[in-house]
CHARMM internal coordinates of N, CA and C (Angstrom, degrees):
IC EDIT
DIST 1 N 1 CA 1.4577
DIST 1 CA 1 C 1.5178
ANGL 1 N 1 CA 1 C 112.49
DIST 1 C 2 N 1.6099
ANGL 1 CA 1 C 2 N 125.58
DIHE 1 N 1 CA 1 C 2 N -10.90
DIST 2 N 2 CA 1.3939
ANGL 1 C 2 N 2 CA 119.56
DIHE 1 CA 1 C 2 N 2 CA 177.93
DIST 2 CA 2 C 1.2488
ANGL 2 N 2 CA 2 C 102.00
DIHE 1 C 2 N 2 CA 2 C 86.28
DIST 2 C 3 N 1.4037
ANGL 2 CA 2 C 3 N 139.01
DIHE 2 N 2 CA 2 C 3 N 27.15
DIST 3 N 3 CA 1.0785
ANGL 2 C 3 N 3 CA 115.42
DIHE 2 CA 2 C 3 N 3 CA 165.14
DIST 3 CA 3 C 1.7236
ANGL 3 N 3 CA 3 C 95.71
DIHE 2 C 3 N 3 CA 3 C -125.94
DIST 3 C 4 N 1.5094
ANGL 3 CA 3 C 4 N 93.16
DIHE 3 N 3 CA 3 C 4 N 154.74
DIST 4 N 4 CA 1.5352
ANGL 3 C 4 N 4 CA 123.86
DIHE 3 CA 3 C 4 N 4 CA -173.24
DIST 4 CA 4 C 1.3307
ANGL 4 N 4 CA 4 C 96.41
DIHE 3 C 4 N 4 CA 4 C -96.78
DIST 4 C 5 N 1.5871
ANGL 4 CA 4 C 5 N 104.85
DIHE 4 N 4 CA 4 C 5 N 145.86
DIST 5 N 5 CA 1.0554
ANGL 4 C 5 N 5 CA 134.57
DIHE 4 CA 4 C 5 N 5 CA 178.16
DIST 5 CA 5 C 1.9643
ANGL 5 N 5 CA 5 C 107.22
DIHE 4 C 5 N 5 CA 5 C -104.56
DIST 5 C 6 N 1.3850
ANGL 5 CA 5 C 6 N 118.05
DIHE 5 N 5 CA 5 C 6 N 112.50
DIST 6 N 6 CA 0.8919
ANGL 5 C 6 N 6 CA 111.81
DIHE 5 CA 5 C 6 N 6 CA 175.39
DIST 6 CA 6 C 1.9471
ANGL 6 N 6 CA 6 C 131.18
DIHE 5 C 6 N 6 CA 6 C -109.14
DIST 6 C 7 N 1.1833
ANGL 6 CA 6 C 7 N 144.88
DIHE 6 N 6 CA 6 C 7 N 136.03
DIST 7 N 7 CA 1.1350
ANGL 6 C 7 N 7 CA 139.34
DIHE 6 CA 6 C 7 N 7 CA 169.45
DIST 7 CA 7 C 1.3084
ANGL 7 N 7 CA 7 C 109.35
DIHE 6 C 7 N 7 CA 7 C -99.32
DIST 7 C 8 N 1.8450
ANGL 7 CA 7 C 8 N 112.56
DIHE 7 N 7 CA 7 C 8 N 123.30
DIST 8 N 8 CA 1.0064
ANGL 7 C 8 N 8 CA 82.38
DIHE 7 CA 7 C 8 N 8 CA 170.58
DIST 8 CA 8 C 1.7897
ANGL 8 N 8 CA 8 C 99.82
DIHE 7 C 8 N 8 CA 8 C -138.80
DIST 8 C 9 N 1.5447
ANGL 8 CA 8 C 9 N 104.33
DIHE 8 N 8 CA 8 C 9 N 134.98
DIST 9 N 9 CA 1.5571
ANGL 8 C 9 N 9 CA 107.87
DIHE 8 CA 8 C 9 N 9 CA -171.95
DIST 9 CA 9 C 1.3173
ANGL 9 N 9 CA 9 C 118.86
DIHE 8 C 9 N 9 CA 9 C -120.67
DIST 9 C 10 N 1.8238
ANGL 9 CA 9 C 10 N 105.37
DIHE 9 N 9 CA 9 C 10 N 143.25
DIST 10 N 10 CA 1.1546
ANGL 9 C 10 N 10 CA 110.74
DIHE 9 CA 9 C 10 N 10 CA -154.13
DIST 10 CA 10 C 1.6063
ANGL 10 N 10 CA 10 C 103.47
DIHE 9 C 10 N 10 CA 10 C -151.85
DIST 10 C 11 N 1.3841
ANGL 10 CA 10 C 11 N 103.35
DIHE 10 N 10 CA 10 C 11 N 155.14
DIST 11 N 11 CA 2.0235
ANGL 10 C 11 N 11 CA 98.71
DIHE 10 CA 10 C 11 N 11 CA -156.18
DIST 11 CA 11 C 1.7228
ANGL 11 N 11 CA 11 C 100.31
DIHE 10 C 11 N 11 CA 11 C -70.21
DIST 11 C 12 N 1.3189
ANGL 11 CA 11 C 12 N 110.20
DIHE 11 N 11 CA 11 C 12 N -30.16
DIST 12 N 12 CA 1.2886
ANGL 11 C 12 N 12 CA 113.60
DIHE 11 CA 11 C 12 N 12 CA 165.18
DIST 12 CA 12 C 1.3432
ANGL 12 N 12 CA 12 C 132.42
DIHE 11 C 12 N 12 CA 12 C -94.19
DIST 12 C 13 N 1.3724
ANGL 12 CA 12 C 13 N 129.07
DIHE 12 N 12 CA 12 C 13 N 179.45
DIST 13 N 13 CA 1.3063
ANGL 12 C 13 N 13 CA 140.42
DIHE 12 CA 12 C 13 N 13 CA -171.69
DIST 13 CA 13 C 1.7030
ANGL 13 N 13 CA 13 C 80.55
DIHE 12 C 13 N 13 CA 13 C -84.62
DIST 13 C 14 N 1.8273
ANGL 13 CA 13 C 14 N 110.11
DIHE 13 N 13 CA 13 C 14 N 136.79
DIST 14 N 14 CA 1.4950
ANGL 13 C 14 N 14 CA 108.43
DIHE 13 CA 13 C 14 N 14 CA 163.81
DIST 14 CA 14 C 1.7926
ANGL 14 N 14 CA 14 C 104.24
DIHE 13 C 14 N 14 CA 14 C -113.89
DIST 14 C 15 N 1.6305
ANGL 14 CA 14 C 15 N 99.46
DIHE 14 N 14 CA 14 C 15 N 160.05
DIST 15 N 15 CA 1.5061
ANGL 14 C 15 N 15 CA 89.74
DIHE 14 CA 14 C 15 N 15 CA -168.22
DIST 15 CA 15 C 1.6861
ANGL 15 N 15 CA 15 C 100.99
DIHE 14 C 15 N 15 CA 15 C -97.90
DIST 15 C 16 N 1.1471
ANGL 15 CA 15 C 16 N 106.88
DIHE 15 N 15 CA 15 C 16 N -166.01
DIST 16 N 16 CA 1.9163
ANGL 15 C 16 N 16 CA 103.18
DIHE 15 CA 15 C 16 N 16 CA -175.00
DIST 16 CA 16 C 1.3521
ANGL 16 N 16 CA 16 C 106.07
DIHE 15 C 16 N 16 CA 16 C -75.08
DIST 16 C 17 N 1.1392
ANGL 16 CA 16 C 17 N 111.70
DIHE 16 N 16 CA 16 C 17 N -36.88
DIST 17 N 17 CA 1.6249
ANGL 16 C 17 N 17 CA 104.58
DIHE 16 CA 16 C 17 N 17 CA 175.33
DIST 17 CA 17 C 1.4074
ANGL 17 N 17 CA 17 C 117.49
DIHE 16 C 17 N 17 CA 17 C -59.71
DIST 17 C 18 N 1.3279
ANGL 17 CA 17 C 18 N 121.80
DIHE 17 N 17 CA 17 C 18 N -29.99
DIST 18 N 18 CA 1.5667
ANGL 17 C 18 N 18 CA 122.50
DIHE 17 CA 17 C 18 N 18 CA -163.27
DIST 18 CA 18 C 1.8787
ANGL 18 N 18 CA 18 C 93.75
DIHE 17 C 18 N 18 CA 18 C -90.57
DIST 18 C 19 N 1.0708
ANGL 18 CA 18 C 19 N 117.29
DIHE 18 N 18 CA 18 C 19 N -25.09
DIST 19 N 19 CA 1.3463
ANGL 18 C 19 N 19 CA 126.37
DIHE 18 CA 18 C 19 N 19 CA 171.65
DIST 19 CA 19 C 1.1928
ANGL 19 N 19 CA 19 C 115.56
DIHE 18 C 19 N 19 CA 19 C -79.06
DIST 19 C 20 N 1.1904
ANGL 19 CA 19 C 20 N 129.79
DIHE 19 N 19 CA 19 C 20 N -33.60
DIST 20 N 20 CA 1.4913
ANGL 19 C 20 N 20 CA 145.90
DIHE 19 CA 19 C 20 N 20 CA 177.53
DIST 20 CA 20 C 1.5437
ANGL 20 N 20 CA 20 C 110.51
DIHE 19 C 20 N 20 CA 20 C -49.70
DIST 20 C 21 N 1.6799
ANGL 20 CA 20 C 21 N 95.92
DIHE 20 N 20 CA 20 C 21 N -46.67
DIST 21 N 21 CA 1.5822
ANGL 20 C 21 N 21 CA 112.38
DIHE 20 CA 20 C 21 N 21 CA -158.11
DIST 21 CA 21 C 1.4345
ANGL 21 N 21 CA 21 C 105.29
DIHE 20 C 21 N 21 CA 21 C -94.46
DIST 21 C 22 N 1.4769
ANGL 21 CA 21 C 22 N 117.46
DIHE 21 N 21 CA 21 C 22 N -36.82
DIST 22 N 22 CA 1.4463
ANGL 21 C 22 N 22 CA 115.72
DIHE 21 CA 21 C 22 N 22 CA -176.05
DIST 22 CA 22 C 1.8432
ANGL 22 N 22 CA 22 C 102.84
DIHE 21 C 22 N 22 CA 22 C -67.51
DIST 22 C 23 N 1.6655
ANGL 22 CA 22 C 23 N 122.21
DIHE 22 N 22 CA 22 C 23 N -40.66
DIST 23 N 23 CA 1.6045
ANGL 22 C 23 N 23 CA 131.87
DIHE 22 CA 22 C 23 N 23 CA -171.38
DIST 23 CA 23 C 1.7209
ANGL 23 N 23 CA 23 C 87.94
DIHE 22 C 23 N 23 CA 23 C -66.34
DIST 23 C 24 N 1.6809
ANGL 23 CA 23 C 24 N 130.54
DIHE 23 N 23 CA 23 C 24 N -49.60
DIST 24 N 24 CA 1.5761
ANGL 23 C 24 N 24 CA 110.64
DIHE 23 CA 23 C 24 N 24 CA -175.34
DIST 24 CA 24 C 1.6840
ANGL 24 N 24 CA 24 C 105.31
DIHE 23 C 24 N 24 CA 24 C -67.57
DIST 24 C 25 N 1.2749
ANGL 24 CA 24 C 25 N 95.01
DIHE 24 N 24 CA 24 C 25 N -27.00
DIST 25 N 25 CA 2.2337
ANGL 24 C 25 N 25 CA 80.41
DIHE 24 CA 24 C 25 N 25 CA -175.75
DIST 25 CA 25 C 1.2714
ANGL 25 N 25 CA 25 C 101.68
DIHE 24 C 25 N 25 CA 25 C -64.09
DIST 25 C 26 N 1.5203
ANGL 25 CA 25 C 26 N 120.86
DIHE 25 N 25 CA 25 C 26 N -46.04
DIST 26 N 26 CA 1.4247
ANGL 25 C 26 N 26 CA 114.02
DIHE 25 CA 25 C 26 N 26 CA -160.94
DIST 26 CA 26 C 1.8637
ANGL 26 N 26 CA 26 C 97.65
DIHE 25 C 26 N 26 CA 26 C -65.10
DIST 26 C 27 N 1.2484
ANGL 26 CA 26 C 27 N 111.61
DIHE 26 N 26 CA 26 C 27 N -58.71
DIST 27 N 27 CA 1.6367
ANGL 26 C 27 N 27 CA 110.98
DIHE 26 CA 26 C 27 N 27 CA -174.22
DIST 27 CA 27 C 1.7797
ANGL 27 N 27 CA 27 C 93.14
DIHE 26 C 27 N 27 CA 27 C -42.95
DIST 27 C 28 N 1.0876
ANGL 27 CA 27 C 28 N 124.42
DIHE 27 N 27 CA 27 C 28 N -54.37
DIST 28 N 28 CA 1.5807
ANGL 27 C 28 N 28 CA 113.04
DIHE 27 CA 27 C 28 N 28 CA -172.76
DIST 28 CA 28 C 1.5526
ANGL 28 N 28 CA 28 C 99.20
DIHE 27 C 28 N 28 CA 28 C -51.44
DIST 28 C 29 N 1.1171
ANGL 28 CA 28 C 29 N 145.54
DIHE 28 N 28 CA 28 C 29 N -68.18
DIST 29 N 29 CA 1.5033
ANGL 28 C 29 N 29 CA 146.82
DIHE 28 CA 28 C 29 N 29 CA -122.65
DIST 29 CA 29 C 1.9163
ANGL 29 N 29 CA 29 C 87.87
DIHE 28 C 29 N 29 CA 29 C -101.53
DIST 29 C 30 N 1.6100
ANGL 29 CA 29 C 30 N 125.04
DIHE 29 N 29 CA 29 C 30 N 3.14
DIST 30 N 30 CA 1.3003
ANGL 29 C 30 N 30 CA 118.20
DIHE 29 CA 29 C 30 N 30 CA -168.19
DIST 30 CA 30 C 1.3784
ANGL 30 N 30 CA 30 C 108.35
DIHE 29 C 30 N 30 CA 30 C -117.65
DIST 30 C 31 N 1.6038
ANGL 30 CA 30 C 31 N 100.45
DIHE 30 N 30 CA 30 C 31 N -53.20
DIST 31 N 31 CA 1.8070
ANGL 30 C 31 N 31 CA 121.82
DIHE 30 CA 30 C 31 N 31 CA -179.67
DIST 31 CA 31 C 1.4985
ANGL 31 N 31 CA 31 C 96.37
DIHE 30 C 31 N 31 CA 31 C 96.23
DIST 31 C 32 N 1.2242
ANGL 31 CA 31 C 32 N 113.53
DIHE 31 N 31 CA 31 C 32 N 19.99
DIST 32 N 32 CA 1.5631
ANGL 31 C 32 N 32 CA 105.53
DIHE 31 CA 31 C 32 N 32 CA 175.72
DIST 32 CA 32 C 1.5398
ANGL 32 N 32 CA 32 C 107.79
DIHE 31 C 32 N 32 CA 32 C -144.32
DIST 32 C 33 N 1.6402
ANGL 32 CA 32 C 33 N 111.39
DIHE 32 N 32 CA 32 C 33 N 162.93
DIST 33 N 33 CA 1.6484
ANGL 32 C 33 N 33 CA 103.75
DIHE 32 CA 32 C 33 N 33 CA -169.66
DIST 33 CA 33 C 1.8694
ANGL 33 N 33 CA 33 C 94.29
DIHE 32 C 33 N 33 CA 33 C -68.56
DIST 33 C 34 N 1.3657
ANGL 33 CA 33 C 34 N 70.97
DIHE 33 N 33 CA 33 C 34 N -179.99
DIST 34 N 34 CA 1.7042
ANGL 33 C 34 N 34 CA 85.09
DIHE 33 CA 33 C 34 N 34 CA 173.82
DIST 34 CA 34 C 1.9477
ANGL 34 N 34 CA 34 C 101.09
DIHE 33 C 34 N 34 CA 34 C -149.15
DIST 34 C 35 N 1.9945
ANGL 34 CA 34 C 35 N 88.91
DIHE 34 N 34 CA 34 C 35 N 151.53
DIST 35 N 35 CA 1.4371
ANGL 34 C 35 N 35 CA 86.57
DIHE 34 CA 34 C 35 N 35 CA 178.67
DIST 35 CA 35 C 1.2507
ANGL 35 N 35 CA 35 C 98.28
DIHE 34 C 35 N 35 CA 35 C -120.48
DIST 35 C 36 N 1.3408
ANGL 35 CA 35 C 36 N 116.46
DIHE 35 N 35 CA 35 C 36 N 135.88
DIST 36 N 36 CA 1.7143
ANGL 35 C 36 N 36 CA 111.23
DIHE 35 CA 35 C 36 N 36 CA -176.99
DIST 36 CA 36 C 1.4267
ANGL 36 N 36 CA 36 C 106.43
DIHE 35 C 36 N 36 CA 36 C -116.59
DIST 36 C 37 N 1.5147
ANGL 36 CA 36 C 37 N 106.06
DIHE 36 N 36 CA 36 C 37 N 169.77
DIST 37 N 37 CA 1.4957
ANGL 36 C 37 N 37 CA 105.64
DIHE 36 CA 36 C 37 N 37 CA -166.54
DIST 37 CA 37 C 1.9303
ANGL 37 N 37 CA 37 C 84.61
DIHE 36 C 37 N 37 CA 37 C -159.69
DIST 37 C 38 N 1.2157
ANGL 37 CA 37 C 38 N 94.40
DIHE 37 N 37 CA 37 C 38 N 99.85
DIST 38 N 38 CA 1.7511
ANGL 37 C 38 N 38 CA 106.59
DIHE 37 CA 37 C 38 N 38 CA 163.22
DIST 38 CA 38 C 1.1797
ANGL 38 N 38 CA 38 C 125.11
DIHE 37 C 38 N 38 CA 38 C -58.90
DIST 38 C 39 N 1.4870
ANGL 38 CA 38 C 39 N 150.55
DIHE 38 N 38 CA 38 C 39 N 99.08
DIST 39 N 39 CA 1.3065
ANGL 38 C 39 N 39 CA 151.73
DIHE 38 CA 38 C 39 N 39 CA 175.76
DIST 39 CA 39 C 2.0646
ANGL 39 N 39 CA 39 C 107.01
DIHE 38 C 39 N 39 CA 39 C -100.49
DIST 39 C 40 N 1.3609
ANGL 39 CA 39 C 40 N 109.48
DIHE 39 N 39 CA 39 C 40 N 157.55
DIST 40 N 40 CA 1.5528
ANGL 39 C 40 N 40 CA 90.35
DIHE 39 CA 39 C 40 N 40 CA -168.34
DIST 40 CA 40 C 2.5123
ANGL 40 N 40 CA 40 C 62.07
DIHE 39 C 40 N 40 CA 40 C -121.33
DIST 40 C 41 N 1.2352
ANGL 40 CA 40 C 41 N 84.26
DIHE 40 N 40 CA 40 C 41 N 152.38
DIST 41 N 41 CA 1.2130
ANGL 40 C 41 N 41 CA 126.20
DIHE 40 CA 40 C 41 N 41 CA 165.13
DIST 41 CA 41 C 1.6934
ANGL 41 N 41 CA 41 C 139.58
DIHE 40 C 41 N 41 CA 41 C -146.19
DIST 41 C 42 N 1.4594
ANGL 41 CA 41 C 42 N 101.48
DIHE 41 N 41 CA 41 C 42 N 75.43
DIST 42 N 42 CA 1.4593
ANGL 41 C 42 N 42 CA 124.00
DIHE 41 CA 41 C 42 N 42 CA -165.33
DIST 42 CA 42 C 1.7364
ANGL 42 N 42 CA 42 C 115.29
DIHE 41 C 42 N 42 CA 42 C -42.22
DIST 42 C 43 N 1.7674
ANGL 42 CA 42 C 43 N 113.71
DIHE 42 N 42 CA 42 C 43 N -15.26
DIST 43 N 43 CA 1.7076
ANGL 42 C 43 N 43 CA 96.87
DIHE 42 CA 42 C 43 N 43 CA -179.87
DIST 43 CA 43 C 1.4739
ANGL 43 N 43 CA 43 C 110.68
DIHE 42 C 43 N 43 CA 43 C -120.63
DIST 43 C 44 N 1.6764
ANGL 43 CA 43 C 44 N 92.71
DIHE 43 N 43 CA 43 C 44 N 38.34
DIST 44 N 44 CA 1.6179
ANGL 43 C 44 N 44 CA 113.91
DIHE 43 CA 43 C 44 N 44 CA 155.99
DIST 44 CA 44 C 1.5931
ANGL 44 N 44 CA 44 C 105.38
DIHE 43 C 44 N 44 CA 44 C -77.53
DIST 44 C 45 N 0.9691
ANGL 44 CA 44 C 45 N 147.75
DIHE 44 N 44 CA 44 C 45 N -23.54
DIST 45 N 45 CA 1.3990
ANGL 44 C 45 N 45 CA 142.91
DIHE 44 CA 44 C 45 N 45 CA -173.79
DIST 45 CA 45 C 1.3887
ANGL 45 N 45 CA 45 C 111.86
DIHE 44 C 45 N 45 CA 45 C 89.43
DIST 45 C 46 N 1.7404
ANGL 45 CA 45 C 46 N 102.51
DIHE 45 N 45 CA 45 C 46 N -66.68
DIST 46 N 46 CA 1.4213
ANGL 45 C 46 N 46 CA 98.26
DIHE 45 CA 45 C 46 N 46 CA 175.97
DIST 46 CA 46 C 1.5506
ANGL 46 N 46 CA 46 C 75.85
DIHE 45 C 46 N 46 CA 46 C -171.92
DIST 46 C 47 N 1.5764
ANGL 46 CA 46 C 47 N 115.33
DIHE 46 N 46 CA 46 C 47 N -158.51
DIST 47 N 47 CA 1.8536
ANGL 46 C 47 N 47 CA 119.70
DIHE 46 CA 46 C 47 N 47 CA -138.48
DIST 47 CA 47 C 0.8923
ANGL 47 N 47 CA 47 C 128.66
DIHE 46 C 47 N 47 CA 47 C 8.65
DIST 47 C 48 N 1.3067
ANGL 47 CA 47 C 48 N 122.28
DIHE 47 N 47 CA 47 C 48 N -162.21
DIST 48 N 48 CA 1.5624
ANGL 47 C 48 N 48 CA 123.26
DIHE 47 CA 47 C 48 N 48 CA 165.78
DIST 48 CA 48 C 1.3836
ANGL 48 N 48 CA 48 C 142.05
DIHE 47 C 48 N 48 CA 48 C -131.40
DIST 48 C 49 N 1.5032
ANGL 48 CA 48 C 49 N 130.49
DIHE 48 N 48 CA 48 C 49 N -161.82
DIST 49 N 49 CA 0.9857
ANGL 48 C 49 N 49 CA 123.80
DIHE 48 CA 48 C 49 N 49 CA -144.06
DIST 49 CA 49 C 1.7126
ANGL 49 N 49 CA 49 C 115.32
DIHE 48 C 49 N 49 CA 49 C -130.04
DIST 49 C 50 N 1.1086
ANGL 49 CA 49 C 50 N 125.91
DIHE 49 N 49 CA 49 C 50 N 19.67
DIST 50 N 50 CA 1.4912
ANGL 49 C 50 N 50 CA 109.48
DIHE 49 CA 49 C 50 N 50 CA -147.73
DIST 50 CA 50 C 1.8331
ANGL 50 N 50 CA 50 C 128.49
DIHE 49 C 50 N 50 CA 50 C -87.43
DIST 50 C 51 N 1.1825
ANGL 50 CA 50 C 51 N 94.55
DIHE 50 N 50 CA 50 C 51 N 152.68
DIST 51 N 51 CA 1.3136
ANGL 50 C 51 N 51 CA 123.82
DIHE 50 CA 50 C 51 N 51 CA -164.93
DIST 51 CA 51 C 1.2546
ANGL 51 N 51 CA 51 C 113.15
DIHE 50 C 51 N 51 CA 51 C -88.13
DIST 51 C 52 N 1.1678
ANGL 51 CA 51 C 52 N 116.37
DIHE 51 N 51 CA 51 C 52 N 134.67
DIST 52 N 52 CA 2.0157
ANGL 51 C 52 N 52 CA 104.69
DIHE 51 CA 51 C 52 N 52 CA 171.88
DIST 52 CA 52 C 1.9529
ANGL 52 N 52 CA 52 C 85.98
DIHE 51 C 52 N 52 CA 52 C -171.63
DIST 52 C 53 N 1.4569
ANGL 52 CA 52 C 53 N 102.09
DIHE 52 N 52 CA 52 C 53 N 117.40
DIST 53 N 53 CA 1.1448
ANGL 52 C 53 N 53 CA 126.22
DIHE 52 CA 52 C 53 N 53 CA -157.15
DIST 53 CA 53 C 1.2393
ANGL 53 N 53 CA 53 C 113.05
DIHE 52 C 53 N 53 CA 53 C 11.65
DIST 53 C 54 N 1.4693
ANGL 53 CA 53 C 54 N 156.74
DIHE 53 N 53 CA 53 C 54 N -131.17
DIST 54 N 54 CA 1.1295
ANGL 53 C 54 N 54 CA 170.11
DIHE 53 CA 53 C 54 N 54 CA -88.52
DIST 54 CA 54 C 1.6527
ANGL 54 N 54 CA 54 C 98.64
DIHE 53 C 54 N 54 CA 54 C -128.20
DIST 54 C 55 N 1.7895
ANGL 54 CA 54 C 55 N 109.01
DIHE 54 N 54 CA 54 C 55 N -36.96
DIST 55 N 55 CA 1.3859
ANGL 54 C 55 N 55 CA 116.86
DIHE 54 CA 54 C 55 N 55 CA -171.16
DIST 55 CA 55 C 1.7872
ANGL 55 N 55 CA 55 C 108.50
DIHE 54 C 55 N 55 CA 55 C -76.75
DIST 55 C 56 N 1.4807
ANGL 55 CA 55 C 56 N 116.87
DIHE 55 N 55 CA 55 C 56 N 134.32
DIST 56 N 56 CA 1.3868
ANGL 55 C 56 N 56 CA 100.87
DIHE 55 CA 55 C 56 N 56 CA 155.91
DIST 56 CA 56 C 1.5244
ANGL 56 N 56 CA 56 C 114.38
DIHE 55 C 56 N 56 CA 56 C -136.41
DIST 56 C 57 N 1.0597
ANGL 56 CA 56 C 57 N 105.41
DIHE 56 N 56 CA 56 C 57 N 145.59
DIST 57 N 57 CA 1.8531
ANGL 56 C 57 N 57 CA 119.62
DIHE 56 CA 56 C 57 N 57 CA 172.11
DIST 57 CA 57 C 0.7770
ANGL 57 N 57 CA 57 C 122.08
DIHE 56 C 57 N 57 CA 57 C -113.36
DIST 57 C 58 N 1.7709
ANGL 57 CA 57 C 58 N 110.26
DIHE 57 N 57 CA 57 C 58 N 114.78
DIST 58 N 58 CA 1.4151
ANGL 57 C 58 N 58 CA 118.54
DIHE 57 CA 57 C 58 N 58 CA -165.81
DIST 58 CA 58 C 1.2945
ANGL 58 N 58 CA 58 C 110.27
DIHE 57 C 58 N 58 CA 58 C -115.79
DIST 58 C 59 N 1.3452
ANGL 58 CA 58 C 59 N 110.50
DIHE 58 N 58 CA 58 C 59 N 109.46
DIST 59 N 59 CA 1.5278
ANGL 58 C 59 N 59 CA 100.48
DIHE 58 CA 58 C 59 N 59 CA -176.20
DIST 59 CA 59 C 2.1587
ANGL 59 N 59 CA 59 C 94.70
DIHE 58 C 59 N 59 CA 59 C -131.50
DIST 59 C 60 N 1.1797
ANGL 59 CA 59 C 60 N 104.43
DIHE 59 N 59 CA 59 C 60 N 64.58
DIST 60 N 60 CA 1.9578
ANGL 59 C 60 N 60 CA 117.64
DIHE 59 CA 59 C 60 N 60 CA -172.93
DIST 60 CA 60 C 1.6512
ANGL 60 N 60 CA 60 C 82.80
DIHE 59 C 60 N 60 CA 60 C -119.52
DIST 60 C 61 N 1.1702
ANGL 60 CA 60 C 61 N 105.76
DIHE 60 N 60 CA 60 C 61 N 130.83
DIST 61 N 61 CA 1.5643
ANGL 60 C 61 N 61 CA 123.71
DIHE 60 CA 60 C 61 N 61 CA 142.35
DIST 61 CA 61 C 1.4681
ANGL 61 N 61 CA 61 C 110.19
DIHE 60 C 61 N 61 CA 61 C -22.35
DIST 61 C 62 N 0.9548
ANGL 61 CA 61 C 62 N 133.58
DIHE 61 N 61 CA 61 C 62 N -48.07
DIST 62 N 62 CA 1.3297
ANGL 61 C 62 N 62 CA 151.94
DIHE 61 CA 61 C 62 N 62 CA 174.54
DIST 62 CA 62 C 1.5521
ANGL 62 N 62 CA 62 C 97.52
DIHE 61 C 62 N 62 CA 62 C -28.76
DIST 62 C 63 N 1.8822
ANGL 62 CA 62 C 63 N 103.46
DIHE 62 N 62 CA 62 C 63 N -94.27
DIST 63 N 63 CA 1.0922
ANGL 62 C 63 N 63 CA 137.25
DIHE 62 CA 62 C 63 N 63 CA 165.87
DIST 63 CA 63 C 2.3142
ANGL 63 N 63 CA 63 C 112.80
DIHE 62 C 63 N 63 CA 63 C -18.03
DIST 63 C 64 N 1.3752
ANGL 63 CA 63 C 64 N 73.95
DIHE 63 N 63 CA 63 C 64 N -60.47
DIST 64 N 64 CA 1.6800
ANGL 63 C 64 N 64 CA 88.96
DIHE 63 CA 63 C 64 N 64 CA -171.68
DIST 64 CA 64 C 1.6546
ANGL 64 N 64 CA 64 C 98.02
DIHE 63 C 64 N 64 CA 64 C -63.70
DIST 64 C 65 N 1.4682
ANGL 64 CA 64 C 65 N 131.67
DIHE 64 N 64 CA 64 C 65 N -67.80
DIST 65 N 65 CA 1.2108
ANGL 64 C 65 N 65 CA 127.51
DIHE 64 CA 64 C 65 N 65 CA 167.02
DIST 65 CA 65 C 1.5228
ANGL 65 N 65 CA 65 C 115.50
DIHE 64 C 65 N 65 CA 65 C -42.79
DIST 65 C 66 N 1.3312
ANGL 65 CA 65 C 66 N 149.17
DIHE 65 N 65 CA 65 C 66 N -9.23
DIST 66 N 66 CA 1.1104
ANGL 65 C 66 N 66 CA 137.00
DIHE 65 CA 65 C 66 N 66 CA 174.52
DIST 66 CA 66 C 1.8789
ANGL 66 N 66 CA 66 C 93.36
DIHE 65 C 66 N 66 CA 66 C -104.72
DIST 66 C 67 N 1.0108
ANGL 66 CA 66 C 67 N 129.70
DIHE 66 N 66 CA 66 C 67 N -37.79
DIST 67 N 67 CA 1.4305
ANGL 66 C 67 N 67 CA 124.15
DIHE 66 CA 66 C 67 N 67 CA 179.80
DIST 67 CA 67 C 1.7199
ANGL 67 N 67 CA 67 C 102.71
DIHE 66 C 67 N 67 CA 67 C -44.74
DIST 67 C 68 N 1.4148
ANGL 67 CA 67 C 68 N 93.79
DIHE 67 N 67 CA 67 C 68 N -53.96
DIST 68 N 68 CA 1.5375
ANGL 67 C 68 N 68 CA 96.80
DIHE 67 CA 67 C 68 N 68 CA -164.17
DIST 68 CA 68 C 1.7299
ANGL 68 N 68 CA 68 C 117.45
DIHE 67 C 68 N 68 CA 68 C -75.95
DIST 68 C 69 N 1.3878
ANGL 68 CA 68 C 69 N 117.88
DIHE 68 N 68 CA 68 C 69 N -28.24
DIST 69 N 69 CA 1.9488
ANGL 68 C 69 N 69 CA 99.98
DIHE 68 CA 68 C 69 N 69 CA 151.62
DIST 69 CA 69 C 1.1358
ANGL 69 N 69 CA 69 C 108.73
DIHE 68 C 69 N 69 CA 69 C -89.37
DIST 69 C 70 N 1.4237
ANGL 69 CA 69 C 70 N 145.93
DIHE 69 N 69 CA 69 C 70 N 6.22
DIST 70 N 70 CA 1.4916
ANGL 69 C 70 N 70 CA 103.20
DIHE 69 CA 69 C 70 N 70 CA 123.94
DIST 70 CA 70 C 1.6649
ANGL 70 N 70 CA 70 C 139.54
DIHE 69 C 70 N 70 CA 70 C -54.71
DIST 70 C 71 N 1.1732
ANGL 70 CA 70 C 71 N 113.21
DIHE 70 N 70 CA 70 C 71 N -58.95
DIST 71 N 71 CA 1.4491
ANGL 70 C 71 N 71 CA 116.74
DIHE 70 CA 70 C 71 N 71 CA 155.90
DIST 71 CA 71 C 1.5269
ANGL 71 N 71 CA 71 C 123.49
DIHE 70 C 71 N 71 CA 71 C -39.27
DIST 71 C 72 N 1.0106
ANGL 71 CA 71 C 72 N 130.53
DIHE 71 N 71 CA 71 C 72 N -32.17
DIST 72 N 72 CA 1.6303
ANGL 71 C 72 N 72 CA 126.77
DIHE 71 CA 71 C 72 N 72 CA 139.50
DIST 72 CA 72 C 1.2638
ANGL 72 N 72 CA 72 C 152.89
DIHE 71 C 72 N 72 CA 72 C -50.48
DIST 72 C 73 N 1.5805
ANGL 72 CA 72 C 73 N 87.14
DIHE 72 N 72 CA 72 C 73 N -15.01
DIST 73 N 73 CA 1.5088
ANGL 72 C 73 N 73 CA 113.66
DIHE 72 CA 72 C 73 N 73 CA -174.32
DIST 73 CA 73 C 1.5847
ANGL 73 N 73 CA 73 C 119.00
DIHE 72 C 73 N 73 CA 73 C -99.57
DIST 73 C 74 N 1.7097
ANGL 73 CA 73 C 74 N 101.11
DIHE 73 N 73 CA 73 C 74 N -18.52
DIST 74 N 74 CA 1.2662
ANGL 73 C 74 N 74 CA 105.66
DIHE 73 CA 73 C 74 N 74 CA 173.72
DIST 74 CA 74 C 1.6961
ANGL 74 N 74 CA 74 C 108.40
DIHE 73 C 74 N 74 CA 74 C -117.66
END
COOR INIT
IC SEED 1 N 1 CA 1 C
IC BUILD
């Protein structure tokens, strides 16, 4: 049916609106619906994380703090 399955995880509980808006950006940035599914994952730090098959976007403190000692490392 074209629709995406999305995960999307975050150190906090997100409310429907904040879910609302991230599932229309993604349908904007895709051209296709999207189905999202909020999971809270507490050693994200803080933003989030989401998943949609093979693709992931990491935009968690987490993520950003591990980008950056890599970038230290070289």
């Amino acid at each position: 049916d074209g629709t995406l399955d999305a995960v999307i995880e975050s150190a906090y509980p997100l409310t429907d609106d904040q879910i609302d808006g991230i599932r229309a950006t993604l349908e904007e940035k895709y051209g296709r619906k999207v189905q999202a599914r909020a999971e809270v994952e507490s050693d994200l730090i803080g933003g989030v994380c989401i998943r949609m098959g093979d693709e992931v976007i990491d935009a968690s403190v987490r993520g950003k703090l591990a980008r950056l000692a890599a970038s230290l490392k070289n």
